[in-house]
N, C-alpha and C positions, 0 to 999 in steps of 0.2 A: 145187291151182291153181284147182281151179271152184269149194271151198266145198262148203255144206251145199245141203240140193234148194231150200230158201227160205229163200234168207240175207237178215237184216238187214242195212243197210249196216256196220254194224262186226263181222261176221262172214262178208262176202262175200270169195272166193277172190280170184286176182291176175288170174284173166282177166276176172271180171265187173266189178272195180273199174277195168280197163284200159280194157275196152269203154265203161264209161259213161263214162271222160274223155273219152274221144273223139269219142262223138256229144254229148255238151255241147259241145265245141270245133268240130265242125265247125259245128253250130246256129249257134254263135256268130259263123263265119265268111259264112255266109248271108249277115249283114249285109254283109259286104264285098267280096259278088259271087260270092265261089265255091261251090261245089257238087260235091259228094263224092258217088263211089259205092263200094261196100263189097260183098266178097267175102271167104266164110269157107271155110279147110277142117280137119279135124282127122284125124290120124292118128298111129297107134302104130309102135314100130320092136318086133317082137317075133320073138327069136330070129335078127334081122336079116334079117326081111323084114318088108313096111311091110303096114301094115295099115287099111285106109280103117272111120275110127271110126263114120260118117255112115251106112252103110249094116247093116242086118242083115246074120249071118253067116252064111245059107247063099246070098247075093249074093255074096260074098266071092271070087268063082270067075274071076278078073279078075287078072292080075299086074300090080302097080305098078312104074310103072322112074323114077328120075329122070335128065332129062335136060334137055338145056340146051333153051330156048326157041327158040334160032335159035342159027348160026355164028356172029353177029357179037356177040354178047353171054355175059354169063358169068352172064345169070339163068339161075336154074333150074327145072324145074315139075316134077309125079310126075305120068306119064300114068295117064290111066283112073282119079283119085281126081274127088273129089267136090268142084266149086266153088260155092259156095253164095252169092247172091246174097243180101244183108241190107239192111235197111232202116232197123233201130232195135235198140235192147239187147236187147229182148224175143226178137227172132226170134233173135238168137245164145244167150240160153239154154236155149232151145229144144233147140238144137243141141247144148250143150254136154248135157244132162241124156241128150241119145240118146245122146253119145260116152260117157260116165259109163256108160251101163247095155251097153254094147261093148266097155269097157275089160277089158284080162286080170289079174286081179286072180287071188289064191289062197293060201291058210291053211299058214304056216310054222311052224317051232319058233319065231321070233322076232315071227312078227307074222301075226296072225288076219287079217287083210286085206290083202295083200303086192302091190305093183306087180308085174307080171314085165314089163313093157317099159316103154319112152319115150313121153314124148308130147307131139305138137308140134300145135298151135293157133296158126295163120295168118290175119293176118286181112289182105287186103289192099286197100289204101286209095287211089284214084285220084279229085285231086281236077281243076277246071278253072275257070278265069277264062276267062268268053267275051268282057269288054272286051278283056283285055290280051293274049287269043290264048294262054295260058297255062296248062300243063297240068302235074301234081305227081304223082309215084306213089312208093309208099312201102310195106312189106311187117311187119306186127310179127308177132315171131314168140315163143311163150310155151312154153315148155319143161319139162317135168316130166320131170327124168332118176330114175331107179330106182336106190334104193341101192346101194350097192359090199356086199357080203355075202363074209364068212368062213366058208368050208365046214366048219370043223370048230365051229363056233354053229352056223349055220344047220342041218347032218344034212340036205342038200336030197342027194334022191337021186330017178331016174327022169326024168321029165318038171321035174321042179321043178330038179334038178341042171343040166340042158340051159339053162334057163331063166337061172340063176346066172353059169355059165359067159358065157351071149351078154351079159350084163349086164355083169360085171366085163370084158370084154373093151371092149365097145364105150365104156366109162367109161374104163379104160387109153388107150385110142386116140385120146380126146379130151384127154388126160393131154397128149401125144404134141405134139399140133398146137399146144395151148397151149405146149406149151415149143420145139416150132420158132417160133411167132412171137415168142415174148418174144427169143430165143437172133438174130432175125431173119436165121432160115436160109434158103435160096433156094428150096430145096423142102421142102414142106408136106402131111404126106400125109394131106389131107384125104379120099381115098378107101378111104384103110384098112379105112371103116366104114357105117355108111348115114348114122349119126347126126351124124357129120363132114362127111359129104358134102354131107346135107341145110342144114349151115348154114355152110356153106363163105361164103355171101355175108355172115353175118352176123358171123362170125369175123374174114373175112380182107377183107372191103369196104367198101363205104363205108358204112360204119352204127355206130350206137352201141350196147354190149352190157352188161348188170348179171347179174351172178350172184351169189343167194341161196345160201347153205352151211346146211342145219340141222345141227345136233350135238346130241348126247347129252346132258343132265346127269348121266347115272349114272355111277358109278366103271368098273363093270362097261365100259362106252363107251369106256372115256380114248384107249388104241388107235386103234381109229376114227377120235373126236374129234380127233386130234392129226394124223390124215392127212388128216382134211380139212380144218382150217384151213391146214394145209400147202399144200395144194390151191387156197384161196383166196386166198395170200398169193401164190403163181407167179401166178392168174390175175391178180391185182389191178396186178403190176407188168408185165403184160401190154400192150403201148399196139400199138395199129392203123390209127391215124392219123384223122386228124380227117372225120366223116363231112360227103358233100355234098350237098345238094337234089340229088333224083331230075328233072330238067326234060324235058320233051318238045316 
């Protein structure tokens, strides 16, 4: 998702190429009176509890909860994480190169540099027209979920087993909610998980959502391969109705 530490543009990640549309477009917006302010935050779901990527880890000592913002609303915030106030693309890679050197990463039989958790990169966007009295806010949220992993490949035993385990769960769970929306069942159990819960507005509200599938080319994969385009094709026939301007 972030890329190499100094990516050229046709080697930068999805969150750096995300961030530049964006402050190109609101530039662009200037012209037309409005004016954006921009807040970052980044965090991991790891073992299913959330993990603020922004700070060092022996700060860490701080429980994160999500919870709703108010009664009357079904946004949601994680208390005690880190909102970071941005200005320009620069200062969010800033950001991202600290959450990169934060993130839990660890040496598998399958793969020498192995995600062990989620990770979710928020960037959020509140713009304002002072002629028209008009105010916009808007939330992207960029996602790096950790492979699904087969215990008898993997040999993850110990901590790294633990690690597996919270992973293919909280990947089922979101399994789960995707097929209560598409099924458009009455209840959604987006709380199954954290990972669910954390994007509950982005699943089930008024917003628009792309998910990316990698796959495998090797034989050895096919397995895999085949359950997750399985996987892509429930989401894809997935519909959540059409998103609306955030107005204030």
């Amino acid at each position: 998702m972030e890329g190499p530490d100094d990516p050229a543009p046709s080697t930068a990640g999805m969150i750096p190429r995300a961030v530049r549309q964006i402050f190109q477009a609101s530039h662009q917006m200037e012209a037309k009176g409005w004016k954006y302010q921009f807040t970052a935050n980044f965090l991991e779901i790891y073992n299913e509890s959330l993990r603020d990527l922004l700070v060092l880890r022996p700060e860490r000592n701080v429980e994160l909860e999500i919870k709703r913002v108010n009664q009357s609303t079904e946004e949601l915030h994680v208390t005690n994480l880190s909102y970071v106030p941005v200005t320009s693309e620069g200062e969010v890679l800033k950001l991202l190169q600290t959450a990169k050197a934060n993130r839990s990463v660890a040496k598998t039989t399958l793969n020498e540099h192995s995600s062990r958790s989620h990770s979710l990169f928020q960037l959020h966007i509140e713009g304002q027209h002072a002629q028209r009295d008009a105010r916009t806010f808007s939330v992207l949220s960029l996602v790096d979920l950790a492979g699904s992993e087969r215990l008898d490949k993997s040999l993850s035993k110990g901590e790294r087993l633990k690690e597996t385990q919270a992973i293919n769960s909280s990947l089922s769970n979101l399994g789960l909610v995707i097929m209560a929306l598409s099924n458009k069942e009455a209840h959604v159990p987006y709380r199954n998980s954290k990972l669910t819960y954390l994007l509950q507005n982005s699943l089930g509200g008024s917003s628009k959502m792309l998910m990316f599938v990698n796959v495998s080319p090797l034989e050895e994969n096919f397995a895999e391969s085949l359950n997750s385009l399985r996987f892509a094709r429930k989401v894809n026939e997935c519909v959540i109705g059409t998103a609306q301007t955030n107005r204030k």
